[in-house]
C-alpha positions in Angstrom: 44.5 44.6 -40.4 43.8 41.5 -39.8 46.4 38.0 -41.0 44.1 34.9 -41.7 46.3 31.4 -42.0 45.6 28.6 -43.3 46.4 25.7 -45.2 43.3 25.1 -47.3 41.2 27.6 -49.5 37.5 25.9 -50.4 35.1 27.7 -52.0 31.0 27.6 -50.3 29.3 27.1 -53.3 31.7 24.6 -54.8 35.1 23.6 -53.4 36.7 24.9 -56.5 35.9 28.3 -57.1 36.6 31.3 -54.9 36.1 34.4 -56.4 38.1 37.4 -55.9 37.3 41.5 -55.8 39.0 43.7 -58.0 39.7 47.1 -57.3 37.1 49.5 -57.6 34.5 46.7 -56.5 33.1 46.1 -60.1 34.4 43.1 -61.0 35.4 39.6 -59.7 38.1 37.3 -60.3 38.4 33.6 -60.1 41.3 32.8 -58.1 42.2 29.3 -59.5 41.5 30.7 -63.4 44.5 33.3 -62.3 46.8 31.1 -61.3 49.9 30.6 -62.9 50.0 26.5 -63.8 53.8 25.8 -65.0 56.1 27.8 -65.4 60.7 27.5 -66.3 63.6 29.0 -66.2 66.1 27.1 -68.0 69.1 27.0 -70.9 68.5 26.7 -74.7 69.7 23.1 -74.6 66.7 22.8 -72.3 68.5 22.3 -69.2 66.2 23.5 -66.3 67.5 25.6 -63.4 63.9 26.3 -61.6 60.8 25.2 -62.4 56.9 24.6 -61.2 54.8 21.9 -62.3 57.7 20.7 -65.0 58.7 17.1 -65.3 61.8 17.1 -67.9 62.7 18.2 -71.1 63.5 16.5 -74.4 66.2 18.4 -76.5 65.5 18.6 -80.0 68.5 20.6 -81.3 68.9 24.5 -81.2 66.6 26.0 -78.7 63.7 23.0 -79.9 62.1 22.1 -76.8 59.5 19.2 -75.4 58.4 20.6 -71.8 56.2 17.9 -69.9 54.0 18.7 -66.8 54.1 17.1 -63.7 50.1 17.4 -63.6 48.9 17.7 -67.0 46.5 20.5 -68.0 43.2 19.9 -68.7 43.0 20.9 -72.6 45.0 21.7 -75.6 43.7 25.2 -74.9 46.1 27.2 -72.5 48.3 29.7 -73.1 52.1 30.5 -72.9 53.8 33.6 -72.7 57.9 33.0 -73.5 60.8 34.9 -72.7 64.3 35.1 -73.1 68.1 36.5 -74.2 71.6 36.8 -73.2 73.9 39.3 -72.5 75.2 40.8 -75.5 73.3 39.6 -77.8 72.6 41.9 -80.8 69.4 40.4 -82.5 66.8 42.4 -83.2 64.7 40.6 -80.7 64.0 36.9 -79.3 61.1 34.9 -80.5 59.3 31.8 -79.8 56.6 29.6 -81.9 54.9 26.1 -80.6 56.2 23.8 -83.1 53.6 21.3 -82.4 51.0 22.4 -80.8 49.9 22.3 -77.1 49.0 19.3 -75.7 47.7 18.2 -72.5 50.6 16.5 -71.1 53.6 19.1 -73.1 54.3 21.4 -75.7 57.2 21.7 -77.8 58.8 25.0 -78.8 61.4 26.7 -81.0 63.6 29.9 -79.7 65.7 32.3 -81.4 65.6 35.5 -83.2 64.8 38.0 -85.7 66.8 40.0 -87.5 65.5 41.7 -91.1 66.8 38.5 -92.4 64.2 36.4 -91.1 64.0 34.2 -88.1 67.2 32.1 -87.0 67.4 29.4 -84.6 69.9 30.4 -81.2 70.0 28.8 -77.9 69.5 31.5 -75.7 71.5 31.7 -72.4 68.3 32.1 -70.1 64.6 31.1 -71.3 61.3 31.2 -69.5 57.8 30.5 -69.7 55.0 30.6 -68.0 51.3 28.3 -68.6 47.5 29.8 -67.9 44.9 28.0 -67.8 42.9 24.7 -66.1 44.8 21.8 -65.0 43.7 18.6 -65.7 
């Protein structure tokens, strides 16, 4: 086997698309549309701990988040996958909902849970996300 290095990737039919072969030979994937664009580790009260391609936070109260990007995505069009808890806890499981839709330049969010009783706000020990799609 061989190990190519390198510090630049450009595609030859236009410098931003390099496609990759999936398994089995059948399909292709483009490598820049797979990769991961932001993504956070950080505390209910938005405090961040680790962190790609995210400027700050603005607290809004209990687990209500602003996250802004360092480079802003391209459209209001990505996605986000969240995830979070703590140790202990006994809700029926965590959930998330953009509270004001995604923007280019951030997106705001609200965490807690739900338990039978409907949702309830809860600032999570540990939160994460993680942002698809094309950067600006």
């Amino acid at each position: 086997m061989s190990t190519i290095k390198t510090n630049t990737l450009t595609g030859t039919t236009s410098a931003g698309v390099i496609n990759v072969t999936g398994e089995g030979g059948s399909t292709t994937t483009n490598l820049q549309q797979g990769l991961c664009k932001s993504w956070s580790h950080h505390s209910g009260a938005g405090s961040i701990s680790d962190s790609f391609n995210c400027s700050h936070t603005t607290d809004h109260g209990s687990n209500d988040n602003t996250f802004s990007f360092t480079n802003n995505m391209g459209n209001g069009t990505y996605s986000v996958t969240f995830g979070g808890g703590q140790d202990g806890a006994t809700s029926s499981f965590v959930s998330y909902q953009i509270s004001d839709g995604l923007n280019t330049g951030s997106f705001r969010f609200d965490g807690g849970y739900h338990d039978g009783n409907g949702p309830h706000n809860y600032e999570w020990a540990d939160n994460c996300f993680q942002v698809q799609g094309d950067l600006a």
